[in-house]
C-alpha positions as CSV (number, residue, x, y, z in Angstrom):
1,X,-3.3,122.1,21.6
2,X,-6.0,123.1,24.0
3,X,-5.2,126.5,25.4
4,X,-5.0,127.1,29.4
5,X,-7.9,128.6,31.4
6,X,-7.3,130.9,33.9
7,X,-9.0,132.4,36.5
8,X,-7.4,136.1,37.1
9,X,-8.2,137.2,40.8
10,X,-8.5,140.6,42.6
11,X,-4.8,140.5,43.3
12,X,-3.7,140.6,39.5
13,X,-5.6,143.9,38.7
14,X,-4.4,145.7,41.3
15,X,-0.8,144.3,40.3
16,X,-1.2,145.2,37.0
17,X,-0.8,148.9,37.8
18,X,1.1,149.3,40.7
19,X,4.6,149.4,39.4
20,X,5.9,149.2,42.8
21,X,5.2,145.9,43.4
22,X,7.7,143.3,42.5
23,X,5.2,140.9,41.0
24,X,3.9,144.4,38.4
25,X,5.8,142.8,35.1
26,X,5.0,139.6,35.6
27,X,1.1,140.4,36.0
28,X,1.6,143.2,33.1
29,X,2.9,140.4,30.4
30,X,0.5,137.6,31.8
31,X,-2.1,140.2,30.6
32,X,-0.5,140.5,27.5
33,X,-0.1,136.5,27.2
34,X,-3.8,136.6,27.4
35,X,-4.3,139.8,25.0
36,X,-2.4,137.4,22.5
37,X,-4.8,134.6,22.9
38,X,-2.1,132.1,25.2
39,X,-4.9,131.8,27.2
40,X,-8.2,131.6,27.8
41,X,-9.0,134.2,30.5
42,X,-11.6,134.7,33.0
43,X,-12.6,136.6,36.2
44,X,-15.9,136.6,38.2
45,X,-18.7,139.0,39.3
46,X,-16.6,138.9,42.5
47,X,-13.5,140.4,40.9
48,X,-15.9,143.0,39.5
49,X,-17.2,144.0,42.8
50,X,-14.5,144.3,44.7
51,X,-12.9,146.4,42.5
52,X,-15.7,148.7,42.5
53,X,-14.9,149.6,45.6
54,X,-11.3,151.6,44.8
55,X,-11.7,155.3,44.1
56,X,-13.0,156.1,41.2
57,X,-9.9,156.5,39.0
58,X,-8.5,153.1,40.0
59,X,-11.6,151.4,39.6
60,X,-12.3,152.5,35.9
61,X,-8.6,151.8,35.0
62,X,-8.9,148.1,36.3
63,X,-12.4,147.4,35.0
64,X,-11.4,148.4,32.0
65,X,-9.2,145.2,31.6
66,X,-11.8,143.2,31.4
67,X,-13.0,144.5,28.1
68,X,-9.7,145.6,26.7
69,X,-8.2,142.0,27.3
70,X,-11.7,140.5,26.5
71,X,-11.6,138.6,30.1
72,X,-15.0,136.3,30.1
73,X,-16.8,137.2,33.3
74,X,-18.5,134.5,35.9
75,X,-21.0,134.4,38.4
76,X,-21.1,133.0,41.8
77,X,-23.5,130.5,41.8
78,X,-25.5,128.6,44.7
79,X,-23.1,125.8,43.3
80,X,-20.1,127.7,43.9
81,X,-21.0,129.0,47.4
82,X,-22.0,125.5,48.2
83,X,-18.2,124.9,47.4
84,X,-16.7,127.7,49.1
85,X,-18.5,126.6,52.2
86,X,-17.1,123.4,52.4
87,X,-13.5,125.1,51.9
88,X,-14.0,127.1,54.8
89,X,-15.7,124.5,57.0
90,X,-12.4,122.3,55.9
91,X,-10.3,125.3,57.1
92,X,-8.7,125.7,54.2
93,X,-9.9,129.4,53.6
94,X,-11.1,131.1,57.0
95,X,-14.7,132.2,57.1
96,X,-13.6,136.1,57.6
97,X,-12.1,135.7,54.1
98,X,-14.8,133.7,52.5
99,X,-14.5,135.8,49.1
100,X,-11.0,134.2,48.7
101,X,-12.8,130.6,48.7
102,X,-15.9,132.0,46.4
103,X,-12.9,132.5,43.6
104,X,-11.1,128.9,44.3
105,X,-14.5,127.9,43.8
106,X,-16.2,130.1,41.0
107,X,-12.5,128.7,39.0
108,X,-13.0,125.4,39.8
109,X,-17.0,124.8,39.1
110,X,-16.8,125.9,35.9
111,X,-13.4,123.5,34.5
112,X,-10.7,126.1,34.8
113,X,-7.3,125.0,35.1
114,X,-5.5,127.3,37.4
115,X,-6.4,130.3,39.6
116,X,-3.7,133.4,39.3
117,X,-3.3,135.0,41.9
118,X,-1.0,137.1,44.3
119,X,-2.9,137.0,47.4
120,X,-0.5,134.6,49.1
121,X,-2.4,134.6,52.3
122,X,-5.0,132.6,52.0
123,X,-4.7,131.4,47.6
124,X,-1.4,130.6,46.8
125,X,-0.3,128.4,49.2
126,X,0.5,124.8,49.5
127,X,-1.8,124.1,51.9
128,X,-4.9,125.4,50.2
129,X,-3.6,124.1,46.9
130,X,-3.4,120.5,48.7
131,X,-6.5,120.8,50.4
132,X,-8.6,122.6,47.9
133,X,-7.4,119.3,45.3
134,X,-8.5,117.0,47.9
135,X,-12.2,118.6,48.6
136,X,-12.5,118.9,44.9
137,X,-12.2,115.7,44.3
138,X,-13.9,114.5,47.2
139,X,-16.8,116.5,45.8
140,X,-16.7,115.3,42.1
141,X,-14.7,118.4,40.6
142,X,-11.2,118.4,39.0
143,X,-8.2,119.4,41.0
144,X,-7.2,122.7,39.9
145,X,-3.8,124.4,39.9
146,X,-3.1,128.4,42.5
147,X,-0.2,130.0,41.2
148,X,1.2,133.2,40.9
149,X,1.8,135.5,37.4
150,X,5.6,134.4,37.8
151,X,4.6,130.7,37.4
152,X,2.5,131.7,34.7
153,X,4.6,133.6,32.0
């Protein structure tokens, strides 16, 4: 059996230490799932920059997932923010959060099967789930599955 590619988004590293939030064990033992080789993980140049803007301390500590759960890294390409253009000119993301269509896209260019995410906002929703399916398709890429950590594990 072919294991599950995953897209982990901004949301999940910040999760994965904050032990406040309710979603912290969820996101903690999707990391794990992936540690065990469940799935195949990835993230983006994306995820890496925006977390390089936290303070120092929380920046190192999330980075440090990456290697320590040997998360595959991608790149936004022209492709992709061809992509996330259309999403926002479709109004499924709006353009003052075009980062959060640059990850539905990054995730679905390169054949992943699900985005994880927390950012229920603008990703994991109904309506961008719908939408997103429909302009991939339209645009000769698979639909892909938004969910959250807690749909995951």
């Amino acid at each position: 059996m072919r294991k599950q590619k995953i897209y982990l988004e901004t949301t999940l590293f910040n999760f994965y230490f904050d032990k406040s939030r309710d979603a912290h064990d969820a996101t903690v033992k999707l990391f794990k799932e992936v540690g065990a080789g469940k799935y195949e993980a990835f993230t983006s140049g994306t995820v890496i920059e925006e977390s390089e803007k936290a303070p120092a301390e929380k920046r190192d500590a999330r980075l440090a997932l990456v290697g320590e759960y040997n998360i595959a890294t991608l790149q936004a390409t022209e492709e992709v923010r061809r992509l996330a253009g259309i999403y926002i000119a479709e109004g499924i993301i709006p353009s003052k959060y075009k980062t959060d269509g640059i990850h539905i896209a990054i995730a679905t260019v390169n054949g992943l099967d699900a985005i994880v995410s927390m950012n229920f906002q603008h990703i994991v929703r109904q309506k961008t789930t719908q939408m997103t399916r429909k302009v991939n398709v339209e645009n000769g890429y698979l639909p892909i599955d938004i969910i959250s950590p807690m749909e995951v594990v």
